[in-house]
MIPA-970875 format. One record per atom (N, C-alpha, C, O): residue number from 1; residue in three letters; x, y, z. Coordinates in nm, 2 decimals, padded with zeros to 4 digits. Example, Ala and Ser with C-alpha at 12.3 -4.5 7.8 and 13.67 -1.06 7.14 Angstrom:
2
1, ala, 01.32, -00.57, 00.78 $
1, ala, 01.23, -00.45, 00.78 $
1, ala, 01.32, -00.33, 00.78 $
1, ala, 01.42, -00.33, 00.85 $
2, ser, 01.28, -00.22, 00.71 $
2, ser, 01.37, -00.11, 00.71 $
2, ser, 01.29, 00.00, 00.79 $
2, ser, 01.34, 00.11, 00.80 $
This chain:
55
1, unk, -00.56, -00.04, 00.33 $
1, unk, -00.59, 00.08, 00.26 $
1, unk, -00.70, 00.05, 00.16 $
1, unk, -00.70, -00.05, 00.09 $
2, unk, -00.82, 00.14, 00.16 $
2, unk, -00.92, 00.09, 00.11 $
2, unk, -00.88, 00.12, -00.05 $
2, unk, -00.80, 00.21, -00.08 $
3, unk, -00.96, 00.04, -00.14 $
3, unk, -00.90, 00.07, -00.30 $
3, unk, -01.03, 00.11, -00.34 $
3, unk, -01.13, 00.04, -00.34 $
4, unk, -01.02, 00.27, -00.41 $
4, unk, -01.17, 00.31, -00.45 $
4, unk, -01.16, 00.24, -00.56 $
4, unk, -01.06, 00.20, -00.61 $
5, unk, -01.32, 00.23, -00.65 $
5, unk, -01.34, 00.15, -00.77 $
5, unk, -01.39, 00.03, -00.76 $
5, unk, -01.46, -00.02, -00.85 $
6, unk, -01.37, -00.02, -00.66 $
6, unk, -01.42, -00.15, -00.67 $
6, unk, -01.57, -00.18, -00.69 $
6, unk, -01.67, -00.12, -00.64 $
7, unk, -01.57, -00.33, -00.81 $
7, unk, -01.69, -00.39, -00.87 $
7, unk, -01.78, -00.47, -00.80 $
7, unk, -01.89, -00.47, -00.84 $
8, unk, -01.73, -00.55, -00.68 $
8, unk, -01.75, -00.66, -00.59 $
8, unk, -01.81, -00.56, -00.42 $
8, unk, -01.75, -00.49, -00.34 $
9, unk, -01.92, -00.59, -00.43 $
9, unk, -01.98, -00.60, -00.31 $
9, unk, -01.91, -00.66, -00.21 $
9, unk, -01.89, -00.60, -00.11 $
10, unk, -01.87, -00.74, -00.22 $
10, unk, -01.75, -00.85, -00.11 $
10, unk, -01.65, -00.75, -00.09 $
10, unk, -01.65, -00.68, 00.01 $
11, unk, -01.55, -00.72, -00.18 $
11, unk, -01.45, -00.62, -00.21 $
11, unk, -01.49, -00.47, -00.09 $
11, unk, -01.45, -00.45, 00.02 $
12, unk, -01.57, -00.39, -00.16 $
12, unk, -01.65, -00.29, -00.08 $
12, unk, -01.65, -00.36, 00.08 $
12, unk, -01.59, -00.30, 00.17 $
13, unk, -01.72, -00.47, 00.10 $
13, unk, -01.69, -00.48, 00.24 $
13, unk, -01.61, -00.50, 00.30 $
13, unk, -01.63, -00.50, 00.43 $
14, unk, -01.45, -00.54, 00.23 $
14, unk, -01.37, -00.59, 00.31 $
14, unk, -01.29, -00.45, 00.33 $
14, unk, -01.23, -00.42, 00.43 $
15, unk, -01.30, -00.33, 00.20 $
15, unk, -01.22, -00.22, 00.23 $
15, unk, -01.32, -00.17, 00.36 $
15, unk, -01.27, -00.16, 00.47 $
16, unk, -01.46, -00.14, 00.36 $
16, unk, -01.51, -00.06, 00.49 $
16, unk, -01.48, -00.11, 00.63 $
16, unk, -01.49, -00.02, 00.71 $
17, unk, -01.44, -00.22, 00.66 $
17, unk, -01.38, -00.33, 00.78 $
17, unk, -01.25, -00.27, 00.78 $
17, unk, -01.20, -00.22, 00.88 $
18, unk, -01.20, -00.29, 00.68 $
18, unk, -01.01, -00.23, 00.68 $
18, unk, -00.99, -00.13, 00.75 $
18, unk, -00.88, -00.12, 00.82 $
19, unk, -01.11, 00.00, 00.76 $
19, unk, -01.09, 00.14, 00.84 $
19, unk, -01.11, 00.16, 00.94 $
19, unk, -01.11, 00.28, 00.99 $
20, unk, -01.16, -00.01, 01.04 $
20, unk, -01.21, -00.04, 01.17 $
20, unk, -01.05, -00.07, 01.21 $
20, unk, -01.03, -00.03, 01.33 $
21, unk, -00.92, -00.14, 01.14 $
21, unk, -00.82, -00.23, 01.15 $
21, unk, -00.74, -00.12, 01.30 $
21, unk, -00.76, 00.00, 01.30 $
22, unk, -00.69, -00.16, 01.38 $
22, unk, -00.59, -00.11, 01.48 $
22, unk, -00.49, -00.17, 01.48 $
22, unk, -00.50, -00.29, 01.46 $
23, unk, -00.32, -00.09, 01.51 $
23, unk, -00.24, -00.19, 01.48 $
23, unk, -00.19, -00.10, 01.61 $
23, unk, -00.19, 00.02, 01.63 $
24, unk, -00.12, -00.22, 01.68 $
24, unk, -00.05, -00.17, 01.83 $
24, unk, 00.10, -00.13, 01.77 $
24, unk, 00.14, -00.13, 01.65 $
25, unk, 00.17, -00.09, 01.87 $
25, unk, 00.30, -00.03, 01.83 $
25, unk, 00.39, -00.14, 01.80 $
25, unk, 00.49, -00.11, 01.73 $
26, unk, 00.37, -00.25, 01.84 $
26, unk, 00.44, -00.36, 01.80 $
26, unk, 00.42, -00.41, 01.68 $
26, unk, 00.51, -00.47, 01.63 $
27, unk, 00.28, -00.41, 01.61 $
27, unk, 00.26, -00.44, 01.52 $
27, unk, 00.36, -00.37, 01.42 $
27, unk, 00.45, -00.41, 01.35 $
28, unk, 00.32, -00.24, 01.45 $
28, unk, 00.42, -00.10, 01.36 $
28, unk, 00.56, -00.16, 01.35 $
28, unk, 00.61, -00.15, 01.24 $
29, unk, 00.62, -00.20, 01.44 $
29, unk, 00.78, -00.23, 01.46 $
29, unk, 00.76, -00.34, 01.40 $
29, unk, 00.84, -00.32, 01.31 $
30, unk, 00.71, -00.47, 01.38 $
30, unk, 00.70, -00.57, 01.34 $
30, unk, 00.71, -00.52, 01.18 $
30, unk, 00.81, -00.53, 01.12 $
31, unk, 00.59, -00.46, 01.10 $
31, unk, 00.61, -00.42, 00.97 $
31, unk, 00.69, -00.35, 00.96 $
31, unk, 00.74, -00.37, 00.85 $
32, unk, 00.77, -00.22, 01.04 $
32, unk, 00.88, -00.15, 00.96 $
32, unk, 01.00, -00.26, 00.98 $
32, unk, 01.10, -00.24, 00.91 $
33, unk, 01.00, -00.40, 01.09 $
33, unk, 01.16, -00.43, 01.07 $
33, unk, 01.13, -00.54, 00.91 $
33, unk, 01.20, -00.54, 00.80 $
34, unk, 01.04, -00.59, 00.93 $
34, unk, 01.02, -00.66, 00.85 $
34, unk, 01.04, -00.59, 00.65 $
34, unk, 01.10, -00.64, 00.56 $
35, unk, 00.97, -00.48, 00.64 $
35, unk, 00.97, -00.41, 00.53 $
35, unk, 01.13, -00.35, 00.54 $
35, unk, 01.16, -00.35, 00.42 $
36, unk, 01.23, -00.30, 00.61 $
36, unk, 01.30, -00.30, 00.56 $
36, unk, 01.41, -00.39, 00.53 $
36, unk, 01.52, -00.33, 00.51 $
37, unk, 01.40, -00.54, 00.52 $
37, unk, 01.43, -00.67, 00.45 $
37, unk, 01.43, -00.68, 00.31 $
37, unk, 01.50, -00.75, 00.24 $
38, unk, 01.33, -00.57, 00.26 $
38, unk, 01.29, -00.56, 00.07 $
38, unk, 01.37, -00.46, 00.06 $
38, unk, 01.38, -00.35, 00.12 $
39, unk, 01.44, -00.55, -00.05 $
39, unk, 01.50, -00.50, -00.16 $
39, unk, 01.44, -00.42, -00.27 $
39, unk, 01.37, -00.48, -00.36 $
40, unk, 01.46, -00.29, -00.29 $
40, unk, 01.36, -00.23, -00.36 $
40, unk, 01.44, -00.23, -00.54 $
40, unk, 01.51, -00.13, -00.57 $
41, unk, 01.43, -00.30, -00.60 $
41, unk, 01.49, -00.30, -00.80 $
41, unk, 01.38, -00.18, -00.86 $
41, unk, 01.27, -00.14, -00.83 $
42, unk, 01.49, -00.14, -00.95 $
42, unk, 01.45, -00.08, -01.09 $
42, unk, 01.35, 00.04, -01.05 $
42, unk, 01.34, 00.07, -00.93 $
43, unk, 01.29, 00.12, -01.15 $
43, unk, 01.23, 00.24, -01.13 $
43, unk, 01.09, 00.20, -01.13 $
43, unk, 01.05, 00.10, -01.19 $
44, unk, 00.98, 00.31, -01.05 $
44, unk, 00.88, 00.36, -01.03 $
44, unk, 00.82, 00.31, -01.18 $
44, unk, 00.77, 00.20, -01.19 $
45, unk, 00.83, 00.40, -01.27 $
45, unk, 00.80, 00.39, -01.39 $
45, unk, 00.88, 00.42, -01.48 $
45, unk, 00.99, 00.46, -01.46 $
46, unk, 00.83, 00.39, -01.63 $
46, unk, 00.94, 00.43, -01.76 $
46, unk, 01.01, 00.59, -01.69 $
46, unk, 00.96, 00.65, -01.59 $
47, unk, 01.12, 00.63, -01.77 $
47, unk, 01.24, 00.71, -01.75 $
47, unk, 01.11, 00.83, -01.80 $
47, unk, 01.06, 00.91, -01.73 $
48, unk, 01.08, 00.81, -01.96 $
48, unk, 01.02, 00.89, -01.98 $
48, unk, 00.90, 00.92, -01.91 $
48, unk, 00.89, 01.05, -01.92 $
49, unk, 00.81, 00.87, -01.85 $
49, unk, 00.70, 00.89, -01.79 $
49, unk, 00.72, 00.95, -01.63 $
49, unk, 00.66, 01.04, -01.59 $
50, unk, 00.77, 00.91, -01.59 $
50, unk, 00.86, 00.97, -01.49 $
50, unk, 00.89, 01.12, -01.51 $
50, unk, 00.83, 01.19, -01.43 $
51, unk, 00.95, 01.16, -01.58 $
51, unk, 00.97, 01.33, -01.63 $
51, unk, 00.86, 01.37, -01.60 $
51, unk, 00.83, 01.47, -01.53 $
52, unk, 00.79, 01.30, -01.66 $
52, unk, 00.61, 01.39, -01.68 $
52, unk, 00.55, 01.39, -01.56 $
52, unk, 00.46, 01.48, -01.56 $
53, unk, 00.55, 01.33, -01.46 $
53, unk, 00.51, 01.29, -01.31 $
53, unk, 00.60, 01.44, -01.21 $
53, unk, 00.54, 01.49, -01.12 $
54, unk, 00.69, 01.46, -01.24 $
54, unk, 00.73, 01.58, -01.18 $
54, unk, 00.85, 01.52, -01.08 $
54, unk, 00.96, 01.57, -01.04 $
55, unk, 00.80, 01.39, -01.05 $
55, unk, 00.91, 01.34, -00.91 $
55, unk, 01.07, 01.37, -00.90 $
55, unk, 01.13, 01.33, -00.80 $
């Protein structure tokens, strides 16, 4: 996922390569079995800030 903002020339080139990346379907099944192993703790953000976000 490319991250806008960045300071680094290096940085910049590794996100424009990122949007070349292909992942076969195996790959896909490999990260969804694997991600759902994590344990997801605690909230998004503060309780109060959260209200304000709408979610």
């Amino acid at each position: 996922v490319p991250i806008p903002g960045t300071t680094k020339l290096s940085r910049l080139d590794e996100n424009i390569a990122s949007t070349r990346l292909e992942l076969s379907p195996n790959d896909l099944a490999e990260i969804t079995e694997a991600s759902s192993r994590i344990d997801i703790e605690g909230d998004r953000y503060p309780q109060a800030l959260e209200k304000m976000t709408g979610l």
